[in-house]
C-alpha positions in Angstrom: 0.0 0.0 0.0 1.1 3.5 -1.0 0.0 7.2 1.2 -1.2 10.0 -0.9 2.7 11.7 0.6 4.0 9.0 -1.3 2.5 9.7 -4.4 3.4 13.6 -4.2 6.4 12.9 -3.2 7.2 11.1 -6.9 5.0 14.2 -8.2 7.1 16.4 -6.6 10.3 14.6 -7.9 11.5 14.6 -4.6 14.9 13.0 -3.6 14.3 9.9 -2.0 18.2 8.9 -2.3 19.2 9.7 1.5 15.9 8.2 3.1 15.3 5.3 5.2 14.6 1.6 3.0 11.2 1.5 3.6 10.6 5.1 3.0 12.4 4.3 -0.4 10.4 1.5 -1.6 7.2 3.2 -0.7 8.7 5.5 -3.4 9.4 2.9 -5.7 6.6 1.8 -5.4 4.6 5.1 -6.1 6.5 5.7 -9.0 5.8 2.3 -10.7 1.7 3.1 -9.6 2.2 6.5 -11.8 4.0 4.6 -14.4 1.3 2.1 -15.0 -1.6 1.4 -16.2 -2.0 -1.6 -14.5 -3.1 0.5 -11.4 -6.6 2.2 -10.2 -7.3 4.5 -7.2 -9.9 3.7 -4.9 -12.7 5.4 -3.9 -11.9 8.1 -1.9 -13.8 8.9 1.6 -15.4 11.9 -0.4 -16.6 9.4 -3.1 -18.2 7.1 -0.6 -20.8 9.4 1.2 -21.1 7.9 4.4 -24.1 11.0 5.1 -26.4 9.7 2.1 -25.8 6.0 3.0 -26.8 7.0 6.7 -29.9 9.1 5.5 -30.9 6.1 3.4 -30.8 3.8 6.7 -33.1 6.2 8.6 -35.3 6.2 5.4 -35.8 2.5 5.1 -36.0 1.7 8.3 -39.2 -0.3 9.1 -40.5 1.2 11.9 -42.3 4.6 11.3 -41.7 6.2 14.3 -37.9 5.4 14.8 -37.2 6.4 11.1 -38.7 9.7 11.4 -36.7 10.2 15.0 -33.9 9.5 13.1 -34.6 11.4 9.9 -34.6 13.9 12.3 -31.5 13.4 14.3 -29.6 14.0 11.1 -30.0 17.2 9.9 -28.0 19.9 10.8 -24.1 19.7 12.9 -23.7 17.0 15.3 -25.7 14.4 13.0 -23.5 11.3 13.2 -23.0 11.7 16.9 -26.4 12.0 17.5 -27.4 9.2 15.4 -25.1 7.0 16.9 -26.4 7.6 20.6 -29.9 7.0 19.1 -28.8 3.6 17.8 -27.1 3.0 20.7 -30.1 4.1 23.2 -32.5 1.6 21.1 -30.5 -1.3 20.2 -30.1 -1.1 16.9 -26.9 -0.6 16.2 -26.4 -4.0 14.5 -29.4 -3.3 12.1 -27.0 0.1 11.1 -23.9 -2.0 10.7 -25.5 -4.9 8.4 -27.6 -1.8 6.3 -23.9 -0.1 5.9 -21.6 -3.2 5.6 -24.1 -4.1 2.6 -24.4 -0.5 1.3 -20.2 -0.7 0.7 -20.5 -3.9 -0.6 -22.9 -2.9 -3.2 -20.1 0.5 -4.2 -17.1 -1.9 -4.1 -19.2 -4.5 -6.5 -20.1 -1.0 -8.5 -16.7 0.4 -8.7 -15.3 -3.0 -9.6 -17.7 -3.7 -12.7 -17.4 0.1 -13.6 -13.5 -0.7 -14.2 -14.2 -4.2 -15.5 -12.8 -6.3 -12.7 -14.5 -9.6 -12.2 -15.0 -10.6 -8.3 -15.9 -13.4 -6.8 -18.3 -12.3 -3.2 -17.5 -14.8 -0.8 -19.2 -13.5 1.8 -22.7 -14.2 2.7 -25.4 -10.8 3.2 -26.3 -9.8 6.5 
């Protein structure tokens, strides 16, 4: 695995000659990323919108009242703490986990066909 530094250090050009062995193959290795083709960047954490797949639990949850609680949890500053007490409070923190476990599962099957990468899912739905 190679850091974002890593990659703007080879960017940069920066001279990696004087810097400790692993420091220099993270280099290496950055540099042969940018020189390929054979490599694709993952999703970043602002590509993956944690918010929307939140919202989307709160919608489809199946009882009325709690959804609408936590519809309304959500909106403004302080939304994810506040969501996660209310999960927390009730009990339903596992129900939240399965809904976003299978809500990454579903963009890492998306991003995968998108760059024509076949996958085998070994893993069972929650």
């Amino acid at each position: 695995m190679i850091t974002i530094e890593d990659i703007r250090a080879v960017e940069n050009e920066e001279d990696f000659s004087q810097r400790l062995e692993w420091e220099q193959k993270n280099f290496d290795q950055a540099k042969e990323v940018l020189s390929s083709d054979d490599h694709l960047e993952l999703p970043s954490q602002f590509e993956i919108h944690e918010y929307a797949i939140m919202e989307d639990f709160c919608i489809a949850y199946p009882n009325e009242a709690m959804s609408e609680d936590l519809l309304d949890l959500i909106r403004g500053s302080g939304a994810f703490r506040r969501f996660k007490n209310y999960i927390n409070r009730y009990g339903i923190e596992q129900d939240w986990y399965n809904y976003r476990d299978n809500a990454y599962k579903e963009i890492a099957i998306a991003w995968l066909e998108e760059n024509g990468i076949t996958y085998t899912d070994d893993l069972t739905s929650k």
